[in-house]
C-alpha positions in Angstrom: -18.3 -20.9 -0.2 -18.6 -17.2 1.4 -21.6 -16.3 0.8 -21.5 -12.8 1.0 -19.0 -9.7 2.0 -16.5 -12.5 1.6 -12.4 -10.7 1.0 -12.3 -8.4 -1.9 -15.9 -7.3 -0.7 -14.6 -4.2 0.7 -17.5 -1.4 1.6 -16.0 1.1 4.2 -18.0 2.7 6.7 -18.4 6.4 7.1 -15.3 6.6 9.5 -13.2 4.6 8.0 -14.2 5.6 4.7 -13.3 9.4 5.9 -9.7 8.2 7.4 -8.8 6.3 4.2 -9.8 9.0 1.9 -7.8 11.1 4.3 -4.8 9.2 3.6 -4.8 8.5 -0.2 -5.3 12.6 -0.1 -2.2 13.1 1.9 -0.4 10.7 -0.7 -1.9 12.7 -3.7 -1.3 16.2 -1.9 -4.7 16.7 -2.5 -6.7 19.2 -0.4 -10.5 20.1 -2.1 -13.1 17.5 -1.1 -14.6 17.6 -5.3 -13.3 13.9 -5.7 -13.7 12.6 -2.7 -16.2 9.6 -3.5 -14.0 8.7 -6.1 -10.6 8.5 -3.9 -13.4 6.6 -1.6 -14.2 4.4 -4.1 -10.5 3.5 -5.1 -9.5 3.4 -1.3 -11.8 0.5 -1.2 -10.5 -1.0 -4.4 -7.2 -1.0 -3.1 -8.7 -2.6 0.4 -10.4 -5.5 -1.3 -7.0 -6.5 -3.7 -5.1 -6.3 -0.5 -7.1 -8.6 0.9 -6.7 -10.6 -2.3 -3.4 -10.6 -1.8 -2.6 -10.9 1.5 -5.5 -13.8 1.9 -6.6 -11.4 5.0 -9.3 -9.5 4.8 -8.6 -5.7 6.4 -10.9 -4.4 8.4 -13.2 -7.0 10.4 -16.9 -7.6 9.0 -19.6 -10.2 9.5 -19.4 -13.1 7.0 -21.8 -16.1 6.2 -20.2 -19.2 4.7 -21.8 -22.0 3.4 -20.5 -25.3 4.4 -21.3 -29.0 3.6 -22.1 -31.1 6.5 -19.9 -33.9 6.3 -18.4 -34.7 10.2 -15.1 -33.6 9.4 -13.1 -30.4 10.2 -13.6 -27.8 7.2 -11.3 -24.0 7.2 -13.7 -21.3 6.9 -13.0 -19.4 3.5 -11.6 -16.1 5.5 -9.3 -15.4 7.7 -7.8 -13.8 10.4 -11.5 -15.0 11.9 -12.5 -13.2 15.2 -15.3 -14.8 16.5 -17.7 -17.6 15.1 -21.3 -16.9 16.1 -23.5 -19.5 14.7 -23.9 -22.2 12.8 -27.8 -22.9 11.3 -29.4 -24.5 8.6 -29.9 -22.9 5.4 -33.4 -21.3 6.7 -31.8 -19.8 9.5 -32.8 -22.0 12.7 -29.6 -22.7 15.1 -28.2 -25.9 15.2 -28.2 -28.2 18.0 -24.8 -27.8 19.6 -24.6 -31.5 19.7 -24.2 -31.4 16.2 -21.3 -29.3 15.3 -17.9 -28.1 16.6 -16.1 -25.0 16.1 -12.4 -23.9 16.7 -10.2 -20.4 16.0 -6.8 -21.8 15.8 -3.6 -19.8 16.6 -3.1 -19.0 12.8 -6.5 -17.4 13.4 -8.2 -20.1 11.0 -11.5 -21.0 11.7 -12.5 -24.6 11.6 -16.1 -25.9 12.1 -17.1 -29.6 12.3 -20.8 -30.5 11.2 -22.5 -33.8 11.0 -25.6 -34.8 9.3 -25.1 -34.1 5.6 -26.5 -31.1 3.5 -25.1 -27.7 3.5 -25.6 -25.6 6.8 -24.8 -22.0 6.9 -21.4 -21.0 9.4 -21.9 -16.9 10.9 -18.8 -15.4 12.0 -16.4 -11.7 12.1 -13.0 -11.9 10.7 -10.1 -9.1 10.0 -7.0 -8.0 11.3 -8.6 -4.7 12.4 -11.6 -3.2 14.0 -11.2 -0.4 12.2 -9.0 1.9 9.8 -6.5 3.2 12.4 -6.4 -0.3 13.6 -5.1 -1.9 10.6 -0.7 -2.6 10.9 0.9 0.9 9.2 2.4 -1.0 5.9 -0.8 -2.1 5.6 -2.4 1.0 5.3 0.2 3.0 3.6 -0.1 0.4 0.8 -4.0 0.8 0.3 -3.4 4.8 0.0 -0.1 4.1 -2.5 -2.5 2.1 -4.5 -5.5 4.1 -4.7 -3.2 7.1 -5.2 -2.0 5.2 -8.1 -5.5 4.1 -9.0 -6.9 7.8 -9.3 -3.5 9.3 -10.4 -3.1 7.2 -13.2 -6.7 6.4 -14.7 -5.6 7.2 -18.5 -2.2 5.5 -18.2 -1.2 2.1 -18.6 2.0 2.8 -16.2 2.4 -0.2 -13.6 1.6 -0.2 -10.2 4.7 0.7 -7.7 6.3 -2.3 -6.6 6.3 -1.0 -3.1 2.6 -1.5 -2.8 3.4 -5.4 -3.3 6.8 -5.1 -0.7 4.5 -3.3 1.8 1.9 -6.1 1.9 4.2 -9.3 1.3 5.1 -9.7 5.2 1.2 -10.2 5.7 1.1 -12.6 3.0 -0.9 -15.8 4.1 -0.4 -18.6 1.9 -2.3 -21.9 2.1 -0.3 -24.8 0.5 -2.3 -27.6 2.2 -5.6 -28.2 1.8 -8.1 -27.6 4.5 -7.1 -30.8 6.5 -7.5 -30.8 10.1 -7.4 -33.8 12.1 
């Protein structure tokens, strides 16, 4: 279970947040800045139900996840993962690396293997970008067409465009296994 800023979880920082808003503007051939936090605020609406979708999360954060110790290999709970930092008991004191194994695969799935029993807390980064301008062009272009949609169309009940959904399905990740690793 992610414990916090898990995908969905999307709060932008103040250059990305700029670049975004930037975009969705561009989409809405907007120019005044007089609605600006709320394009912000749809911009990262849009970001955290592409994340949803795609099972990715965007742009890469710092997560702690919440995993049972019980010896075998367990999928962390986001992906694409970057780096896993720690792994520590629920209080917060490092683990003896004796106890516990980690892996990134080439999927960019993170696995960590824990022994002892009880729930132990797993630190790690994951997302497909660093940053805004980082993040794959389709990608992007489907958060502005969304939040575009999302501000544009607040009184309406008019669908979303389906090219939101075609921008984003090629970074679809779908798990049909469980998280069994041998």
């Amino acid at each position: 279970m992610i414990d916090d800023n898990g995908p969905g979880a999307v709060t932008l920082g103040a250059d990305d947040r700029a670049l975004a808003v930037a975009a969705v503007k561009a989409v809405l051939r907007v120019a005044s800045g007089d609605e600006d936090d709320l394009i912000a605020a749809f911009a990262e609406s849009a970001l955290g139900l592409a994340e949803q979708f795609t099972g990715r999360v965007m742009i890469a954060r710092a997560l702690r996840e919440s995993v049972t110790a019980r010896g075998g290999w367990q999928r962390l709970g986001a992906r694409p993962v970057r780096a896993i930092s720690a792994v520590e008991t629920r209080g917060g004191s490092a683990l003896s690396a004796e106890r516990y194994a980690i892996d990134i695969d080439a999927a960019g799935d993170g696995w960590v293997r824990v022994g002892g029993g009880g729930l132990v807390v797993v630190r790690y980064a994951a997302g497909i970008a660093v940053e805004w301008a980082g993040l794959p062009a389709p990608l992007r272009q489907g958060v502005a067409l969304l939040a575009a949609y999302l501000f544009d169309e607040r009184d309406a009940s008019v669908a979303p465009p389906a090219a939101v959904t075609a921008l984003w399905r090629p970074f679809r990740r779908v798990t049909l296994r469980g998280s069994v690793r041998c």
